[in-house]
C-alpha positions as CSV (number, residue, x, y, z in Angstrom):
1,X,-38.9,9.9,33.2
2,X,-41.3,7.1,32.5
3,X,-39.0,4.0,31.3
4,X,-40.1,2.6,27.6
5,X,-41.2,-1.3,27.4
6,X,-40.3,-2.6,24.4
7,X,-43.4,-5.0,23.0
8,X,-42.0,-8.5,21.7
9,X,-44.0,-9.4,18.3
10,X,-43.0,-12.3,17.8
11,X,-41.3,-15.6,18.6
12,X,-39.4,-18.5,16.9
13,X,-36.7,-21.3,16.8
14,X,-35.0,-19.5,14.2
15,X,-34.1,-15.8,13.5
16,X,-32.6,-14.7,9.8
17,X,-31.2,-11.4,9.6
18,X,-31.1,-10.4,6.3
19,X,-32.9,-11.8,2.9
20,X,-30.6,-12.4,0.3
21,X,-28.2,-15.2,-0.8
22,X,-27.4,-16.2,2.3
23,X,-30.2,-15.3,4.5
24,X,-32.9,-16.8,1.6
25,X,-30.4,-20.0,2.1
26,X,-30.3,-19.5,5.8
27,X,-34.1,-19.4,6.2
28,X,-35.0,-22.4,3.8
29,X,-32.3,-24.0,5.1
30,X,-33.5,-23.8,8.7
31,X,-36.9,-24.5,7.6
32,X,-36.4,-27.6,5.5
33,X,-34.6,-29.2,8.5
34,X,-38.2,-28.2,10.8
35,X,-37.4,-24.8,12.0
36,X,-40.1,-22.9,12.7
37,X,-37.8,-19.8,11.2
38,X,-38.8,-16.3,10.5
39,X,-36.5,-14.0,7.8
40,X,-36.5,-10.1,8.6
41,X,-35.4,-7.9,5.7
42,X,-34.7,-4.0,5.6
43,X,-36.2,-3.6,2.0
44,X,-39.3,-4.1,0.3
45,X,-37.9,-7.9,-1.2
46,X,-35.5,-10.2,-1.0
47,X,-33.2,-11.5,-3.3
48,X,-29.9,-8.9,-1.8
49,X,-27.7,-8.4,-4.0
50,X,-29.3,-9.8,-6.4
51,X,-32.8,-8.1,-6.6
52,X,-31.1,-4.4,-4.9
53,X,-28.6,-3.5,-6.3
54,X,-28.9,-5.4,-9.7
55,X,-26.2,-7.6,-9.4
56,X,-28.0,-10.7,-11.8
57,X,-25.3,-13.5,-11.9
58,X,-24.6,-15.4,-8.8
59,X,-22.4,-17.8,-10.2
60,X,-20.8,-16.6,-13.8
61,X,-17.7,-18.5,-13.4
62,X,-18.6,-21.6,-14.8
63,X,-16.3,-21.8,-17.9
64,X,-15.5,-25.5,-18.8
65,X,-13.7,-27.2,-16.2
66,X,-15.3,-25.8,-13.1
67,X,-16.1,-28.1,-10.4
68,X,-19.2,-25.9,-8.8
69,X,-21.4,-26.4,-5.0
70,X,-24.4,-27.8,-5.3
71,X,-27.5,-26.6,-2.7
72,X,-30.3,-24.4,-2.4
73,X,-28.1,-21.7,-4.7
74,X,-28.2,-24.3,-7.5
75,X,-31.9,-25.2,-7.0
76,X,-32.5,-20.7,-7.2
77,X,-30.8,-21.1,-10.5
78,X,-32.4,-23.7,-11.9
79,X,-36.2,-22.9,-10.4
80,X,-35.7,-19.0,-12.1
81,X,-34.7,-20.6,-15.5
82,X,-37.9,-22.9,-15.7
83,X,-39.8,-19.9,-14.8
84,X,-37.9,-17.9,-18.1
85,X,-36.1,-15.7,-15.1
86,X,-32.9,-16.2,-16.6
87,X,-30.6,-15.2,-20.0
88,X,-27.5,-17.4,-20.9
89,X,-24.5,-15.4,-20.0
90,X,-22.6,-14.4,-22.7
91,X,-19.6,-16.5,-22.6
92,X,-20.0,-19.3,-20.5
93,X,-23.1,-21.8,-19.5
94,X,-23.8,-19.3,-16.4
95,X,-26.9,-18.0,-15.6
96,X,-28.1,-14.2,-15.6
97,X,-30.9,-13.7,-13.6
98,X,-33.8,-11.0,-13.9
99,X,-33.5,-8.9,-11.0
100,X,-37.4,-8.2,-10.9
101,X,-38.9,-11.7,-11.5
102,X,-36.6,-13.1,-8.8
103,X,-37.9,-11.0,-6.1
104,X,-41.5,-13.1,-6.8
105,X,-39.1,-16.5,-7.3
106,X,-38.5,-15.3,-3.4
107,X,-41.6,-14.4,-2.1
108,X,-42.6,-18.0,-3.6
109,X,-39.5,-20.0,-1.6
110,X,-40.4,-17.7,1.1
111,X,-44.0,-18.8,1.3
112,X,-43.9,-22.6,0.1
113,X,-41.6,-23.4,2.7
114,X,-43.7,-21.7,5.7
115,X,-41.2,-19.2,6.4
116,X,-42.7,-16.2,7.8
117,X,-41.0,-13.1,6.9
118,X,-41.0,-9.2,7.7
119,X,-39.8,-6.9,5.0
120,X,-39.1,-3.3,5.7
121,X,-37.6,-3.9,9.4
122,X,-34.5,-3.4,10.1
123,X,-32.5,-5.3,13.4
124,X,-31.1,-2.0,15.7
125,X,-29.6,-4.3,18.7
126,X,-29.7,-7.6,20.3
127,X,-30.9,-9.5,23.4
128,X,-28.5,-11.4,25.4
129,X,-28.4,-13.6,28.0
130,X,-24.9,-13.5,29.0
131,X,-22.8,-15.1,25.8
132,X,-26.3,-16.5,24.5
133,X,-27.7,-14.8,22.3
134,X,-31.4,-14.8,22.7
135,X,-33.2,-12.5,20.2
136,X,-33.1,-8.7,18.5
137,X,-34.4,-5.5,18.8
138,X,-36.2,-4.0,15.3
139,X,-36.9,-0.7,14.0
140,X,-39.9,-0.2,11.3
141,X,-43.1,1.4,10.8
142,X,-44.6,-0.7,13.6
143,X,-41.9,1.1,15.9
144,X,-39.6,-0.6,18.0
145,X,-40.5,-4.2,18.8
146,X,-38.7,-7.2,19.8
147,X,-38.3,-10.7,17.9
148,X,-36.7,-13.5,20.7
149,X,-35.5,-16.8,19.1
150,X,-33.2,-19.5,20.0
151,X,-31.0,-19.3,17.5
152,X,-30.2,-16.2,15.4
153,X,-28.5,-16.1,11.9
154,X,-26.6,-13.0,10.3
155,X,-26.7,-12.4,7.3
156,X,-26.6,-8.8,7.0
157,X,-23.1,-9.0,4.9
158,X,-21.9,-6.3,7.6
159,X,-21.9,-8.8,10.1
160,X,-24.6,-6.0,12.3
161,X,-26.1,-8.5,14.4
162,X,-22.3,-9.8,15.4
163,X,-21.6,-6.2,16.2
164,X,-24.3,-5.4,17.9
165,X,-23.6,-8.8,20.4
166,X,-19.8,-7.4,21.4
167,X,-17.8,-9.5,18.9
168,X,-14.4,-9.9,17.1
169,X,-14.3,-8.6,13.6
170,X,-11.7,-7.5,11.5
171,X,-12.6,-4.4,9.1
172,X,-9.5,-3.3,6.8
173,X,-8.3,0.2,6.1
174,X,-11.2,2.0,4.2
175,X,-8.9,2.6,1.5
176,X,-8.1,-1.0,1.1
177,X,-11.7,-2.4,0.8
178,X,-13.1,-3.4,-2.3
179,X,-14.7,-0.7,-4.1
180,X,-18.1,-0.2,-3.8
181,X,-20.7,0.0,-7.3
182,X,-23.6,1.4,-9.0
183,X,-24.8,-1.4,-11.2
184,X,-27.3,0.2,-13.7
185,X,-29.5,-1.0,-16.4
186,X,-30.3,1.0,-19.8
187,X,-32.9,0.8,-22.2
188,X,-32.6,1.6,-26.5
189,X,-29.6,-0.5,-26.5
190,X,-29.4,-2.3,-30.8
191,X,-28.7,-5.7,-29.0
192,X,-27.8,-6.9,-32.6
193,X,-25.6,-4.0,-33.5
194,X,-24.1,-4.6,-30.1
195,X,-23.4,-7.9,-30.2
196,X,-21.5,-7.8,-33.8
197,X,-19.2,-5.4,-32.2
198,X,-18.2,-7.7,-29.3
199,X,-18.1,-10.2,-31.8
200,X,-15.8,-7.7,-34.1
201,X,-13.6,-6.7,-31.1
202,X,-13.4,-9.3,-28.7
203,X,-12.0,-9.2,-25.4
204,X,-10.3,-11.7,-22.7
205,X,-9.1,-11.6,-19.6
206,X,-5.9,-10.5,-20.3
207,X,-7.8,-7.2,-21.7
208,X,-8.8,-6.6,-17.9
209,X,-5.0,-4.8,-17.5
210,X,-2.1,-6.0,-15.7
211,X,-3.7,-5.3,-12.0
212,X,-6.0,-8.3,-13.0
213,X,-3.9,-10.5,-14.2
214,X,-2.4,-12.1,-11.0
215,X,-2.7,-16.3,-11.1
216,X,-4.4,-16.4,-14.7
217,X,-3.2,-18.9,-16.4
218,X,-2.6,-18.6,-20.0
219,X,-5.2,-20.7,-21.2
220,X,-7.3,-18.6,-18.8
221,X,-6.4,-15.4,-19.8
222,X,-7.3,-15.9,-23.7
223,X,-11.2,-17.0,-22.4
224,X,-13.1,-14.6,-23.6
225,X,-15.0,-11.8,-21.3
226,X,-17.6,-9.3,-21.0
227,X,-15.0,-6.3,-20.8
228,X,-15.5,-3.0,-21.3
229,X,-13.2,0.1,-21.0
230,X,-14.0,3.4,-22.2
231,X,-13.5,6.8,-21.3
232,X,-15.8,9.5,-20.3
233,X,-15.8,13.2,-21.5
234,X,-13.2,14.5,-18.9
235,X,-10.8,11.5,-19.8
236,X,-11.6,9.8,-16.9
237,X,-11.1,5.8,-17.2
238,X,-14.3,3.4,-17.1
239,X,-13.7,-0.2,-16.3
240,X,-16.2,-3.1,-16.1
241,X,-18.8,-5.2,-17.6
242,X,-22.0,-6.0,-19.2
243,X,-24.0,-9.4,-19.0
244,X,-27.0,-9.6,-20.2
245,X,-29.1,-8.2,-22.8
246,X,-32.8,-8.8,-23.8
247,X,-34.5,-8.7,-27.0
248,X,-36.0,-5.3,-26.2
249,X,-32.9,-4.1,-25.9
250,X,-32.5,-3.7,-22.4
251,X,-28.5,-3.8,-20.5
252,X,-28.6,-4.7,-17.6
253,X,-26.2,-5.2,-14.9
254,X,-23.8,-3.2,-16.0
255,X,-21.4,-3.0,-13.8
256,X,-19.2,0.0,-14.5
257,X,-19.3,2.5,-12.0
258,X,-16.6,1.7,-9.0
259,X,-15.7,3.7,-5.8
260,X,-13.3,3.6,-3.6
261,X,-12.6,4.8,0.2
262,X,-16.1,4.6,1.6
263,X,-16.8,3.2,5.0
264,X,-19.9,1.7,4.0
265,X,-20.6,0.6,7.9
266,X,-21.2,4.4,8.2
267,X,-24.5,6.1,7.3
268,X,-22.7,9.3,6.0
269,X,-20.6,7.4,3.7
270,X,-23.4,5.5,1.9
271,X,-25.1,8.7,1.5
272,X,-21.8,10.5,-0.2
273,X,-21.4,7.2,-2.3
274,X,-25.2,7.2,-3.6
275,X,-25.1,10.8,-4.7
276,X,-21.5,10.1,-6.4
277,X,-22.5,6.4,-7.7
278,X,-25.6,8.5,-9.9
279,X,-23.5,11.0,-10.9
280,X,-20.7,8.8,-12.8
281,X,-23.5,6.6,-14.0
282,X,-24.7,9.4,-16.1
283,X,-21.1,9.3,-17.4
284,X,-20.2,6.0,-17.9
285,X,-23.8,6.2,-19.5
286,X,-22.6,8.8,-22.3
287,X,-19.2,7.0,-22.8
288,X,-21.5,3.8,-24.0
289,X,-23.3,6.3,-26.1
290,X,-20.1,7.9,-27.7
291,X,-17.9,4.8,-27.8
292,X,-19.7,2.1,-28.3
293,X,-21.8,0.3,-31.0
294,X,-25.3,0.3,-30.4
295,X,-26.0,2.1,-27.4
296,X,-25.9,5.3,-29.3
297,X,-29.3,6.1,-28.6
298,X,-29.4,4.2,-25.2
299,X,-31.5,5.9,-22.1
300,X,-31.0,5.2,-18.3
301,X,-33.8,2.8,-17.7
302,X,-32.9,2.9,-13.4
303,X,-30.3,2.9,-10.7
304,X,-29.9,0.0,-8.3
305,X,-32.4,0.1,-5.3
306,X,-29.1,0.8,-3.6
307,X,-25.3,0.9,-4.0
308,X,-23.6,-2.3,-4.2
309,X,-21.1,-3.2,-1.4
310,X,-18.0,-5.5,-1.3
311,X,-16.0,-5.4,1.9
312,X,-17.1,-4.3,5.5
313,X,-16.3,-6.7,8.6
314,X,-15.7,-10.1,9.0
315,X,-16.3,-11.7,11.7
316,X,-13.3,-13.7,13.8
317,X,-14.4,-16.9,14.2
318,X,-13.8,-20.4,15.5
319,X,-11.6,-20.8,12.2
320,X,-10.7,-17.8,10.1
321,X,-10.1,-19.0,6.3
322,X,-7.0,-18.4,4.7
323,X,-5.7,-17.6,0.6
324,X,-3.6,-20.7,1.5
325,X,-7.2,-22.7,1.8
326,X,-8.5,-21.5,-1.1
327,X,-5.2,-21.7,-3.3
328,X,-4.3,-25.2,-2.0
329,X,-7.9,-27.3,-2.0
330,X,-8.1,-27.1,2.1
331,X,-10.3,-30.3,3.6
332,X,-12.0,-29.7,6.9
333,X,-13.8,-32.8,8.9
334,X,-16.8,-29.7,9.5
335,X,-17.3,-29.1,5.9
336,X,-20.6,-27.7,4.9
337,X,-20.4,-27.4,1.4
338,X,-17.9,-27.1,-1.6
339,X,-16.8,-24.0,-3.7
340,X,-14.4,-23.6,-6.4
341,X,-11.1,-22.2,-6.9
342,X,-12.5,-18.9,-7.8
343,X,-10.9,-15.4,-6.4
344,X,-12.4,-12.1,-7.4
345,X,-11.1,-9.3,-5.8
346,X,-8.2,-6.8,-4.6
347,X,-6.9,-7.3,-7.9
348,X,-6.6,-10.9,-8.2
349,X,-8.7,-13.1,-10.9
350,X,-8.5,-16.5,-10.5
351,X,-11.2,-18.9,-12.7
352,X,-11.8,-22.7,-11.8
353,X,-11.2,-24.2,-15.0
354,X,-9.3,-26.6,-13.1
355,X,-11.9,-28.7,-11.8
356,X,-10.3,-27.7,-8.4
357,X,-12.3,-26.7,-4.9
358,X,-12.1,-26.3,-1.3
359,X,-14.0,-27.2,1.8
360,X,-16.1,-24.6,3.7
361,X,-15.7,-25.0,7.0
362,X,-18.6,-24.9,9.6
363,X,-15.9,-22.8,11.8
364,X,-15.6,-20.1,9.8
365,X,-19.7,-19.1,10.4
366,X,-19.2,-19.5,14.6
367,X,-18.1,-16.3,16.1
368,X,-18.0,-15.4,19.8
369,X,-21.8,-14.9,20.7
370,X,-23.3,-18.5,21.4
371,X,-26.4,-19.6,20.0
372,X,-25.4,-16.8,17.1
373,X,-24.1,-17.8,13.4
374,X,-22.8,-15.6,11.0
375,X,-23.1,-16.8,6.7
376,X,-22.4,-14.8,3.8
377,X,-19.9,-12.3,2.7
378,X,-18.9,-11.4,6.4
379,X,-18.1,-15.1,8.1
380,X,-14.5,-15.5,9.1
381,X,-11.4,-14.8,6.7
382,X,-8.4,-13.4,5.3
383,X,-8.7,-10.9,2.7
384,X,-7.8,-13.0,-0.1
385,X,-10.6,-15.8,1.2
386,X,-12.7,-13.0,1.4
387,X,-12.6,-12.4,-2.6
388,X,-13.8,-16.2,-2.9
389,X,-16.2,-16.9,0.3
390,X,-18.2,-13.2,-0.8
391,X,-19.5,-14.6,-4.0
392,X,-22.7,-14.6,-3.8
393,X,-23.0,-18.7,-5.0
394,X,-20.7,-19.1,-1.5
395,X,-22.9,-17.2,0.2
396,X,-26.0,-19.5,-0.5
397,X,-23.6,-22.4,0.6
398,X,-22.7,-20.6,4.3
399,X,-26.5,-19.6,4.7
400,X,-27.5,-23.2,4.1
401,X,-25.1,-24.6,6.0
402,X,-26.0,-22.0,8.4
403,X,-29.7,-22.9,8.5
404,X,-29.4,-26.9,9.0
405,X,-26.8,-25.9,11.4
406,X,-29.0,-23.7,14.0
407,X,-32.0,-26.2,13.2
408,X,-30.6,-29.5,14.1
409,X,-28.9,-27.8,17.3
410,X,-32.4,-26.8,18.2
411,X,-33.6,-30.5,17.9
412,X,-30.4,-32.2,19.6
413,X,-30.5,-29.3,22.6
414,X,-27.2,-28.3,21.8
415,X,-26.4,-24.5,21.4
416,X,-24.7,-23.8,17.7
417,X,-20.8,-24.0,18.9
418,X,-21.4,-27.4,20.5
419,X,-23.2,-28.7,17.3
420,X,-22.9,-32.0,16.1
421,X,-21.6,-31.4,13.2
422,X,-21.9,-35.2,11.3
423,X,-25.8,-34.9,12.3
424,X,-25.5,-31.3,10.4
425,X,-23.8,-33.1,7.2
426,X,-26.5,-35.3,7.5
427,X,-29.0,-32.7,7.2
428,X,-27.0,-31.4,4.6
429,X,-26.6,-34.2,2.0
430,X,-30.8,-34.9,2.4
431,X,-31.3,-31.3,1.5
432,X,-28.6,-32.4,-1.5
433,X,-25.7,-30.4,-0.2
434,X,-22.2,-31.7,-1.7
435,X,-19.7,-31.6,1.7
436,X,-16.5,-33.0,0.0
């Protein structure tokens, strides 16, 4: 039988797999710092999370006190808010973002910064050169074609392209991950009605049940919170939030529909957790009817493009982040950025109102390919690190850091695990990154 050539399409210095917080980051990053860099995306936009599944807040944390990164997720922020992308949300001075408008904020980053992207293309493998990795192997309409670059950045959140080169990952019992979510959005909603009820009935933290409640503070546990609990016709308990509303009265974001044991590395489970994510929608959708004021006449305005997921692999790397780093201000001489003290997951809540942060360490994005980093919710970590690092304001700070990293190793001629890293922080603080 007559062997297959695969055609390569195209050619750069740097490869971004994946187009949302962190591969947006990754890419600008890159290309900021004279990358020639190209961003391949398996949708129709980017934006991720985000702009996909309808996740709108990439940093609603900030209750007075927080010490918060500053980079290219900032400068999202603040570009969508001039652009009236954005609603205040409701309890703090965070932003919510419109899911729609910020997939043409990206196409403009995308395109002012002479990135060149492919949407609809999805990476199936990799091309290696022993440990090197030296491009990937795509799937789309086109067919199969090749991209071959010099450096290559994952940011799929499953840590694919990692998987696809042969290396380390840790992936949890399925029935420990994070559940996964159908945010949804709803129209007919009396946004006044609405908000004189959570005005009439507040909630806090401390409302979020005793699960949630590990490491809040008093003072933190009184803040108040977009909370809502309900129960649907069957008595079956529904747990979550809202964030924004417009003056239309459209919800959106609500995130109320969670699911748990679903391998969402595997195609089979995706497709079981789709079908089962619309299915409680419609009920969490009549328990907002029957329960609470001013969605009484409320209508399903969509689903998210697709589910929303929290935990897959992550990626062993040349440093593997630890709840001690997180819960005890770790500093790292290869910083690329700051986060705050801010856990959110497996049951633990943690809010920086202390004006306290950690270090992200450049270590924790190298994993065993060469030539190949990996940013966003899949670089190296324990669980409990994992619940900080995956929020998607982190994520813009590994993609950046990411992106300078595989571009100034390009223009130094020195692969991405013997990187410079103070020519990196360099790169960093012009493109007004704080490191420490």
């Amino acid at each position: 039988m007559e062997r297959k050539r695969t055609a390569i399409v195209d050619s750069c210095d740097v490869l971004v797999v994946g187009g949302g917080p962190a591969g947006l980051s990754a890419a600008l990053g890159a290309s900021r710092a004279g990358a020639d860099t190209i961003v391949v995306e398996r949708f129709g936009c980017f934006g991720g999370v985000i702009t996909t599944v309808g996740m709108e807040t990439m940093g609603w944390y900030r209750y007075e006190g927080t010490t918060d990164s500053e980079g290219i997720g900032r400068e999202m922020e603040a570009l969508a808010r001039r652009l009236g992308g954005t609603t205040k949300f409701p309890y703090n001075d965070s932003d919510c973002l419109d899911a729609e408008q910020f997939k043409l904020i990206a196409d403009g980053l995308v395109e002012q910064n002479g990135i060149r992207p492919y949407l609809h293309t999805w990476v199936v493998d990799v091309i290696k050169d022993g440990n090197k990795i030296k491009g990937v192997i795509t799937e789309s309409k086109s067919g199969r074609q090749a991209i071959v670059a010099k450096r290559v950045i994952d940011c799929t959140g499953d840590a694919d392209v990692a998987n696809f080169c042969g290396d380390r990952f840790t992936f949890m019992n399925t029935n420990d991950h994070m559940g996964c979510t159908t945010v949804f959005n709803v129209a007919g909603v009396d946004k006044e009605k609405f908000l004189r009820h959570t005005h009439d009935q507040p909630k806090t933290y401390a409302d979020w049940g005793g699960s949630w409640t590990q490491h809040i503070d008093e003072k933190d546990a009184g803040l108040g919170s977009p909370f809502l609990s309900l129960q649907s016709a069957s008595g079956e308990d529904i747990e979550g939030s809202w964030s924004s509303l417009s003056a239309a009265g459209e919800a959106t974001n609500l995130n109320l529909v969670h699911m748990k044991g679903y391998d969402c590395t595997n195609a089979q489970d995706l497709t079981k957790a789709e079908m089962e994510g619309r299915k409680k929608t419609m009920k969490a959708l009549d328990a907002l009817r029957s329960s609470v004021e001013g969605f009484e006449n409320a209508k399903l305005r969509n689903y998210g493009m697709t589910v929303g997921v929290r935990d897959t692999r992550k990626i062993v790397g040349r440093y593997n982040l630890t709840k001690e780093d997180v819960f005890n201000e770790a500093r790292f001489e290869d910083s690329i950025g700051i986060f705050p003290e801010f856990i959110d997951g497996y049951s633990i809540l943690v809010l920086p109102t202390s004006g306290r942060y950690f270090h992200v360490p450049y270590g924790a994005l190298v994993p065993d390919t060469d030539n190949l980093l990996v940013a966003g919710r899949c670089c190296a970590g324990d669980h409990v690190s994992h619940a900080s690092t995956r929020n998607m304001m982190c994520c813009t700070v590994t993609g950046q850091g990411a992106g300078v990293a595989a571009a100034v190793s390009i223009h130094h001629n020195q692969s991405t695990q013997e990187v410079d890293i103070k020519l990196v922080q360099e790169e960093l603080r012009r493109q007004n990154v704080r490191i420490h």
